[in-house]
C-alpha positions in Angstrom: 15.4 -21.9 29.5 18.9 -20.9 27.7 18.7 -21.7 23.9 22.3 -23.2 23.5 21.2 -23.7 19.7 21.2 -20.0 19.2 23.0 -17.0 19.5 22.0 -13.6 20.8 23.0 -10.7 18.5 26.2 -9.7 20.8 27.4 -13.6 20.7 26.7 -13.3 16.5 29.0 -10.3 16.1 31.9 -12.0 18.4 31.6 -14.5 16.2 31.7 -13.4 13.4 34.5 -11.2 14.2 36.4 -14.2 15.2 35.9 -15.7 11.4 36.7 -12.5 9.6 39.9 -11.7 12.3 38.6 -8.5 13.0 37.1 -6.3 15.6 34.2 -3.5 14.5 32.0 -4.9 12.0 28.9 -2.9 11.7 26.2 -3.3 13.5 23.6 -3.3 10.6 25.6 -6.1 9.0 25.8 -8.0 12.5 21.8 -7.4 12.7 21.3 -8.6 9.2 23.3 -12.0 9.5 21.5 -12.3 12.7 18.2 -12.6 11.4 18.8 -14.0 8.3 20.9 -17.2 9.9 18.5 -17.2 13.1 21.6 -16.8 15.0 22.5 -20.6 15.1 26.0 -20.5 15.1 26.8 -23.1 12.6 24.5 -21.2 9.8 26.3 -17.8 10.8 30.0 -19.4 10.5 29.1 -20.4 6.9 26.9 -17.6 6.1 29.9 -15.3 6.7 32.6 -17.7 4.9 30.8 -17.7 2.3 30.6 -13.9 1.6 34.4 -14.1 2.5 35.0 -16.4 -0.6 32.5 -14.8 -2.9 34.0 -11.4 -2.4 30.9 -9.9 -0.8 33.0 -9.3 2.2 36.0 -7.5 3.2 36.7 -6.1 6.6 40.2 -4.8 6.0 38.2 -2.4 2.9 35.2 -2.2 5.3 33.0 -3.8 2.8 30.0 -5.3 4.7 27.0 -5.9 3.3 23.8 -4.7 5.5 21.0 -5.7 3.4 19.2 -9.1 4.4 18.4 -9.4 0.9 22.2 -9.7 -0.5 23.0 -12.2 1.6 23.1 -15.5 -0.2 21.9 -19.0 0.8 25.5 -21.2 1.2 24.2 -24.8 0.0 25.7 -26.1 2.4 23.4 -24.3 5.0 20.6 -24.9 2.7 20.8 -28.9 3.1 21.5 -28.6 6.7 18.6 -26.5 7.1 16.0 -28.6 4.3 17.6 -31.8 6.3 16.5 -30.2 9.9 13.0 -29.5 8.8 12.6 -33.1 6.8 13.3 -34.5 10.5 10.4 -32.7 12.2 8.0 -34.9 9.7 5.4 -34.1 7.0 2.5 -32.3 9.1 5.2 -30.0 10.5 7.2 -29.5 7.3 3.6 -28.1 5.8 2.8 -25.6 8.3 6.0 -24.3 8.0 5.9 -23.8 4.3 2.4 -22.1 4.7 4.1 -19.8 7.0 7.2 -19.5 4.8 4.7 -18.6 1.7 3.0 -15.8 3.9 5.7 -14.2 4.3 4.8 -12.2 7.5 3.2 -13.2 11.0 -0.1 -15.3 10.7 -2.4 -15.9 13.1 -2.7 -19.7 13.9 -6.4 -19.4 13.0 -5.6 -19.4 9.5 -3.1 -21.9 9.0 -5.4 -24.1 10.9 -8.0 -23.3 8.2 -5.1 -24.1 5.2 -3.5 -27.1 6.7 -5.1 -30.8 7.6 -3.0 -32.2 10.0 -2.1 -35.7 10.5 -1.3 -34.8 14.6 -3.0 -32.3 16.6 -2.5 -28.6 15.0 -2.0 -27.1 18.8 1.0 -29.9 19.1 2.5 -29.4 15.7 3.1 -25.4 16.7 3.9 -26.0 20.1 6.8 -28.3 18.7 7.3 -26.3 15.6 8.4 -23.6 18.6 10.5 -25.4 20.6 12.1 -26.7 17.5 13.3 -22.7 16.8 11.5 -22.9 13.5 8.7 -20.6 14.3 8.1 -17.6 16.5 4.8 -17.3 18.2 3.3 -13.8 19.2 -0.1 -12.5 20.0 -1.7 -15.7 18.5 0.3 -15.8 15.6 3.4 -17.0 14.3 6.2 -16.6 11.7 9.2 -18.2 10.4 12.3 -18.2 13.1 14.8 -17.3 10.2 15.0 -15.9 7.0 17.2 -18.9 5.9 14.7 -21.4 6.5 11.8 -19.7 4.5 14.3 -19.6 1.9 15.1 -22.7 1.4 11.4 -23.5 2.2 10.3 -21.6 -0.9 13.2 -23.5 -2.9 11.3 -26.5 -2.2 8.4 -25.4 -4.5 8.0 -24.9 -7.6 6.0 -21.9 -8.9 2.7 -23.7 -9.1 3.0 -24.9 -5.9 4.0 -21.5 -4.2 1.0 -19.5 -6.5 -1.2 -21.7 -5.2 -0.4 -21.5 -1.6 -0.4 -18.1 -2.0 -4.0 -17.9 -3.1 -5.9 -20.2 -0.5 -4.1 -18.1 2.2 -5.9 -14.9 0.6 -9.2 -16.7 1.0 -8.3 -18.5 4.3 -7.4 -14.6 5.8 -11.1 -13.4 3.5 -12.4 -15.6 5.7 -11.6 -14.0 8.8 -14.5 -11.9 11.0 -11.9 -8.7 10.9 -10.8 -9.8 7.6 -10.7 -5.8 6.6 -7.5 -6.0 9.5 -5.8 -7.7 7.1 -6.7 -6.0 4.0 -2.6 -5.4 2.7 -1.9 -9.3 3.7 -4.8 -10.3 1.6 -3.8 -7.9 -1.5 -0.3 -9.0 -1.3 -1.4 -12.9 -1.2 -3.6 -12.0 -4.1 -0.7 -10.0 -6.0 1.6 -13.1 -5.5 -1.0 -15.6 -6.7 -1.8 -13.4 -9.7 -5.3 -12.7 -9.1 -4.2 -8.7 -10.1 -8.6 -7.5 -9.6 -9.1 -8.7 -6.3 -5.5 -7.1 -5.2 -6.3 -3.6 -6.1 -9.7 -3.9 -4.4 -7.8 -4.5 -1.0 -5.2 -2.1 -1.8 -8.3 0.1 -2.0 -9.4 -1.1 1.0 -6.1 -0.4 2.7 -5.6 3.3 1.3 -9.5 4.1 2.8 -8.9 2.6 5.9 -5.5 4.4 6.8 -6.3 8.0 5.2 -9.6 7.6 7.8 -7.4 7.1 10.5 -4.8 10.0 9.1 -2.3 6.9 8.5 -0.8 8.9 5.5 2.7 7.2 5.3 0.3 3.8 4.9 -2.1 5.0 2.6 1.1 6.4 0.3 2.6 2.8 0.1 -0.5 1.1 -0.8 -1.8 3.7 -3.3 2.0 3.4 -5.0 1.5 -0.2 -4.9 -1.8 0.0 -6.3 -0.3 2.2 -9.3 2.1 -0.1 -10.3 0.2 -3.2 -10.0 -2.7 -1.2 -12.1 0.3 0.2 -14.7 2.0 -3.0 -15.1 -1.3 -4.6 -15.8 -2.2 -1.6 -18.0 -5.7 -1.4 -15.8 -6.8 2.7 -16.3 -9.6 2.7 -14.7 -7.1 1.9 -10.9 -4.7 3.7 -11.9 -6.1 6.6 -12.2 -8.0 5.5 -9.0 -4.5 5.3 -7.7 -3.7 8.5 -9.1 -6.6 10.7 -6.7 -5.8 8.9 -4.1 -2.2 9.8 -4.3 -3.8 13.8 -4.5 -5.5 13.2 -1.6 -3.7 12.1 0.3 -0.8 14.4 -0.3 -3.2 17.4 -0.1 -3.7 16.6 3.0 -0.3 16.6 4.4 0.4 19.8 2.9 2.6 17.7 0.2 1.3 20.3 -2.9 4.1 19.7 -5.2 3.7 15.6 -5.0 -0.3 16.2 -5.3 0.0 18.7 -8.3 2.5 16.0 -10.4 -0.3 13.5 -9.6 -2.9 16.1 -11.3 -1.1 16.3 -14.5 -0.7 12.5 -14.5 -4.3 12.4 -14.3 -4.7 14.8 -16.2 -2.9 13.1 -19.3 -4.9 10.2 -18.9 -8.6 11.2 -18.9 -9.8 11.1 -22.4 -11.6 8.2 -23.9 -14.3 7.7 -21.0 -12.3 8.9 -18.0 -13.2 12.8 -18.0 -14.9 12.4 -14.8 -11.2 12.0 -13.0 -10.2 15.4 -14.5 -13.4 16.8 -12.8 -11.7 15.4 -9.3 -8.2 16.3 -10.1 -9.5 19.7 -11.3 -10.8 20.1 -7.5 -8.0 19.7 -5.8 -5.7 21.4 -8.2 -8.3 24.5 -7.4 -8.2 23.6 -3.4 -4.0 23.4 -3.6 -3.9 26.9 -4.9 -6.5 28.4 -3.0 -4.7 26.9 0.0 -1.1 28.7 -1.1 -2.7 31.6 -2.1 -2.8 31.5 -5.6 -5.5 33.2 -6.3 -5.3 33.4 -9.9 -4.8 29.9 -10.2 -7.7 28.7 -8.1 -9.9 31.1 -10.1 -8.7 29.0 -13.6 -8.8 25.8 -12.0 -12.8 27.1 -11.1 -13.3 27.6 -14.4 -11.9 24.8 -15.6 -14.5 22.8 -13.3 -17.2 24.9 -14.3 -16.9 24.4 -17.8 -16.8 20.3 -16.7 -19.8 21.2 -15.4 -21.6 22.3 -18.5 -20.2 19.3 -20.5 -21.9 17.5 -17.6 -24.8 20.0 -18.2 -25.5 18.7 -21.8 -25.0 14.9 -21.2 -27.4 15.2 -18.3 -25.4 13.9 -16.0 -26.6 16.3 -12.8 -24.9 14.3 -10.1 -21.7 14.9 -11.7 -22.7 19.0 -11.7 -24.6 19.1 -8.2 -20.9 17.6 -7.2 -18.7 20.0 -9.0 -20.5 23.3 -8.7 -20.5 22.8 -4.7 -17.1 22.1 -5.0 -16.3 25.3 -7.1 -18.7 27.3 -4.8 -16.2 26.5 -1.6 -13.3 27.8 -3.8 -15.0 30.6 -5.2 -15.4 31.7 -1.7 -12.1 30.7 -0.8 -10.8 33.1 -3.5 -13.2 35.9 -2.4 -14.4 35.6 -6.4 -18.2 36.9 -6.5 -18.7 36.4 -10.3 -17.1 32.4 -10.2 -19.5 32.5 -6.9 -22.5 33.8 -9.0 -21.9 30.5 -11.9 -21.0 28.2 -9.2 -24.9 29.1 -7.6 -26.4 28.8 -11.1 -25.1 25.7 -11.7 -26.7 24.8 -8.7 -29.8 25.9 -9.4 -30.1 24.6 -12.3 -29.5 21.2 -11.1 -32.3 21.5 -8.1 -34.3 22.9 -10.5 -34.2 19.5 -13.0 -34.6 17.7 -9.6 -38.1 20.0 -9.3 -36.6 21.6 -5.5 -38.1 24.9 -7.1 -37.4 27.1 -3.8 -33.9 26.1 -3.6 -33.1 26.3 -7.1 -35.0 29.9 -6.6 -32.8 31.1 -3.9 -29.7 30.1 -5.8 -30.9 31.9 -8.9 -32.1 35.1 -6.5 -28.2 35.2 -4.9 -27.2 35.2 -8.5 -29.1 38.6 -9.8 -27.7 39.9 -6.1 -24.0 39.1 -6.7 -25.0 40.5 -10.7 -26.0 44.0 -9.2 -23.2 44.2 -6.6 -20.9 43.7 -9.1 -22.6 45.5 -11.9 -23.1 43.3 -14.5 -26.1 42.0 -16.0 -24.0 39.0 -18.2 -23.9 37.1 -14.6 -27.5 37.0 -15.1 -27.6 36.4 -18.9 -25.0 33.8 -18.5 
């Protein structure tokens, strides 16, 4: 069936070029009116008269806005719209400010979990549908128009909206592949001010993509991550954050981005943090092994090894088995015997304190080899 309530995008830019008396407007700025009026042609006539007498628009300058987000709420589409959804009743005017609090698709599962209907949930959609006010897709819907989650969210106050925002992050925890969802649930979280759970699925978001080499993904949520952890002044995630940033960009070959990360880190590490300069360390050593930099790598391997020995005297052997592996790979990478030799007597010193006597043996044996290739007794004195 033919929706004679709303336009396609090519009827929206005839029309609007009809109310501005002029032929070419861009597409972006047709696209954006488009789906923030819905395409009903009454809201897109008085969307666009309304930029015309605010100034926001002029077509003989070629002054269009294409950002959904400058494009102002007319009141007089606002009360049209708020008078359209008081019509459709009170169990329909909730599930569409659930939906309009989202913010994004949700599956139906979850607003059935949130709302308690008065009718028949499976009725109230179907209708909500029909009605142009939601969108249904792959068993879950959204709001039709940008317009009418805007003047949805009007209709709150900030309460109201925080605390929406929070029973939806527990209705989607609630879910069987609530991990699926992990950047809905942080953002819900963020929005309702609950800051500790919203790094956690941030964290969960950054994991999940870098395992799957979704890199672009894992940078947005670790950024998000840092500046929810910064603004709530939370060191311990940022500098979280922070590695996962140098991961990340390690990976994708993005060395300068993952090097400014490692002085940020860097900066940040005293006071009960050292054991992020110990990570940053690594991969600053791994960057410049992988460029070449052989000089580099070899400082950056001693800056680890002498981490280690800090480690050393606290007792903290984890933290050394962990580094001095770590330092061994690059000390290999860099073709350095002598960094090799301290990187296997860290080691065995470790198995050794663990009582594995034959391995920490055959670390301390490869040590007094590399010692006489290289002619120098201080390896083994060392």
């Amino acid at each position: 069936a033919i929706d004679l309530d709303r336009f396609e995008t090519a009827d929206t830019a005839q029309l609007i070029e009809r109310i501005v008396g002029s032929r070419g407007a861009p597409d972006a700025f047709i696209e954006a009116v488009q789906d923030r009026t819905g395409g009903k042609p009454f809201h897109v006539e008085t969307t666009v008269e309304a930029l015309l007498e605010d100034d926001q628009l002029h077509p003989e300058f070629e002054w269009y806005p294409d950002d959904i987000e400058t494009i102002g709420l007319p009141q007089e589409v606002g009360e049209t719209v708020a008078q359209s959804i008081e019509a459709l009743g009170t169990t329909a005017r909730d599930v569409l400010l659930w939906a309009a609090v989202a913010d994004e698709s949700v599956p139906t599962e979850v607003l059935k979990t949130v709302t308690d209907p008065e009718e028949p949930f499976e009725q109230t959609i179907e209708m909500l549908v029909r009605a142009n006010q939601l969108y249904r897709s792959d068993g879950a819907v959204a709001i039709q128009t940008e317009l009418t989650r805007e003047a949805l969210i009007q209709s709150m106050d900030p309460e109201q909206t925080r605390k929406r925002h929070a029973r939806l992050a527990e209705a989607f925890e609630e879910l069987d592949d609530a991990t699926a969802y992990a950047g809905t649930i942080g953002r819900q979280h963020e929005a309702a001010g609950n800051i500790e759970p919203a790094l956690e699925w941030y964290e969960t978001v950054i994991d999940r993509a870098a395992a799957v080499y979704a890199h672009e993904t894992a940078v947005e949520y670790a950024h998000r991550m840092l500046d929810l952890a910064r603004s709530e002044e939370n060191t311990t995630a940022v500098l979280d954050a922070s590695i996962q940033l140098i991961e990340v960009y390690s990976t994708t070959g993005a060395y300068e981005q993952a090097m400014q990360y490692v002085q940020f880190v860097r900066e940040r590490t005293a006071g009960g943090y050292e054991h992020y300069e110990r990570r940053a360390t690594r991969f600053a050593a791994s960057i410049a092994a992988a460029r070449g930099e052989y000089e580099r790598a070899e400082t950056e391997v001693k800056r680890g090894l002498e981490v280690a020995a800090i480690r050393r005297q606290r007792g903290e052997y984890d933290e050394i088995d962990d580094i001095a592996e770590e330092q061994l790979d690059i000390a290999r990478d860099c073709s350095d015997r002598a960094l090799e030799a301290q990187a296997h007597k860290r080691l065995g010193t470790v198995r050794f304190e663990y009582a594995e006597y034959d391995t920490a043996e055959d670390h301390l044996e490869t040590v007094m080899e590399i010692a006489a290739e290289l002619d120098d007794p201080m390896l083994e004195a060392d």
